[in-house]
C-alpha positions, -999 to 999 in steps of 0.1 A, spaced: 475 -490 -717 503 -495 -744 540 -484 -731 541 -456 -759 507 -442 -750 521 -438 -715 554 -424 -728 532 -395 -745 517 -391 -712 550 -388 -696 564 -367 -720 534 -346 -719 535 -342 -680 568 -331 -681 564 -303 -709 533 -286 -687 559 -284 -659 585 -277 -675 568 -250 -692 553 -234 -656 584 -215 -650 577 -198 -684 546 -190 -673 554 -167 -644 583 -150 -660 561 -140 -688 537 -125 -657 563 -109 -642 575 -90 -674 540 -82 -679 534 -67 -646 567 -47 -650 554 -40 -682 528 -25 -670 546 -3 -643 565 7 -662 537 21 -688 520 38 -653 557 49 -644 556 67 -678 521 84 -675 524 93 -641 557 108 -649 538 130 -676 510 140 -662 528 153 -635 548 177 -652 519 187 -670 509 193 -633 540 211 -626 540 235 -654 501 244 -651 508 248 -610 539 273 -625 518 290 -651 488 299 -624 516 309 -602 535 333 -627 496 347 -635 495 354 -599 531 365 -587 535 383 -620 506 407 -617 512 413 -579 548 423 -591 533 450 -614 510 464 -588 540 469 -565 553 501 -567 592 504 -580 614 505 -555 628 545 -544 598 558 -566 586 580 -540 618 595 -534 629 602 -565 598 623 -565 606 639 -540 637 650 -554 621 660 -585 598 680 -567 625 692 -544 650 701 -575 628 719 -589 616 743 -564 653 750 -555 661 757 -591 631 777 -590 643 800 -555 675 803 -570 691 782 -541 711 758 -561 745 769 -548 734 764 -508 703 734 -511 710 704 -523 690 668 -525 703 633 -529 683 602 -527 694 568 -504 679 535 -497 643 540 -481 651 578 -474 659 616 -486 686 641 -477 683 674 -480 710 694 -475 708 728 -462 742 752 -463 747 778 -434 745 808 -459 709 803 -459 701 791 -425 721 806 -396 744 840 -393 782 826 -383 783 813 -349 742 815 -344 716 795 -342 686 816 -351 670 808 -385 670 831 -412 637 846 -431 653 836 -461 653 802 -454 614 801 -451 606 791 -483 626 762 -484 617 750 -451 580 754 -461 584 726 -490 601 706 -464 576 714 -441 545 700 -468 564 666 -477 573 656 -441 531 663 -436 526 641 -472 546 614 -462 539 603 -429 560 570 -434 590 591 -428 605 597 -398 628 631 -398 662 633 -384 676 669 -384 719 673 -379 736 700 -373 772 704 -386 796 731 -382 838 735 -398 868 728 -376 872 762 -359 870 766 -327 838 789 -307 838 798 -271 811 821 -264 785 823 -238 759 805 -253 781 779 -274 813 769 -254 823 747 -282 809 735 -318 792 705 -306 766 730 -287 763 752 -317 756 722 -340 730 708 -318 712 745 -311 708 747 -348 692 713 -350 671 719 -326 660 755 -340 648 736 -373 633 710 -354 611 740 -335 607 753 -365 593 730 -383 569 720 -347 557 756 -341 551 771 -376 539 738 -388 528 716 -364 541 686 -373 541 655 -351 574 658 -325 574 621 -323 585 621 -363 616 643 -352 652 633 -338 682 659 -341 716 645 -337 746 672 -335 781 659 -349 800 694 -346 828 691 -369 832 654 -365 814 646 -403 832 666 -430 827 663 -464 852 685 -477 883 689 -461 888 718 -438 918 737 -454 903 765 -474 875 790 -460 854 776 -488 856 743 -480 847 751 -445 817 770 -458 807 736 -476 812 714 -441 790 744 -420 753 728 -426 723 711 -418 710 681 -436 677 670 -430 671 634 -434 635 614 -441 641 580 -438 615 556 -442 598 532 -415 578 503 -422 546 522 -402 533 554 -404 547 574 -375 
């Protein structure tokens, strides 16, 4: 073979190998290439994935939102209902209703409850107590505590030694009350007496003692009916 013709050979040879290393970088990019390209469409279709999963979740959370009932609705029906039958006996100097969280107090002044220093209930107070008597029936989620409050002067008689047995005899009358004439549930009931031990008014003026001499009946909500 002539010395150039083996030269070309040589040369040849040496360019294929030369060139190999070419070869496999030129894979490598095209494997990364391609990676990256599934990186991309992967990337893609899953937030397309995300934001369908959050739109099927919004259709579902959002409508079980609007069939859930606004918080303190019940109560503030009550309170309607409750406002307007005072306003309606004329008892909006001596009843009064506030809403809370979960519950209802209604507030009941000793003028048209109890005689000073008894514990006896009034006839005049029927009416009142009747309403009570219908919603504590309607709403059986609501468990009733009855407390009895009385002023900062001091009784001593026979059947009351001191305001704390007063406070808790007149509990305990609406709690009967509201057992015997209606016959309510007793384990719905719980009567707490507090004397004079939970003003809301100070004590200094006979009015203001007036204001602190009461009975406030409280529904409070439970998870279960009672």
């Amino acid at each position: 073979m002539p010395s150039y013709v083996r030269l070309v050979e040589q040369s040849k040879s040496s360019v294929d190998s030369d060139s190999n290393w070419l070869i496999t970088l030129s894979d490598v990019v095209s494997l990364l290439l391609v990676f990256f390209i599934m990186f991309f469409v992967m990337t893609k279709g899953t937030g397309k994935d995300k934001k369908a999963q959050e739109h099927e979740t919004m259709n579902v959370v959002l409508p079980s939102i609007a069939l859930m009932p606004a918080a303190g609705v019940a109560e503030e029906k009550i309170k309607r209902e409750m406002d307007s039958l005072i306003k309606e006996l004329d008892m909006d100097k001596n009843v009064s209703v506030q809403t809370v969280k979960k519950g209802i107090i209604v507030t009941l002044k000793e003028q048209v409850t109890f005689r000073p220093g008894q514990a006896e209930i009034l006839k005049d107070s029927g009416p009142i107590l009747e309403n009570i008597a219908n919603i504590i029936r309607r709403y059986p989620s609501y468990a009733v505590e009855i407390d009895g409050h009385t002023d900062n002067v001091p009784i001593n008689t026979r059947l009351y030694p001191s305001n704390w047995e007063l406070s808790v005899a007149r509990a305990t009358s609406v709690l009967k009350y509201f057992i015997t004439t209606y016959n309510i549930d007793p384990s719905r009931f719980s009567i707490k007496d507090n004397a004079d031990q939970r003003p809301i008014v100070p004590n200094d003026t006979p009015e203001q003692r007036a204001e602190n001499r009461r009975v406030e009946i409280r529904l409070n909500e439970t998870e279960t009916p009672q």
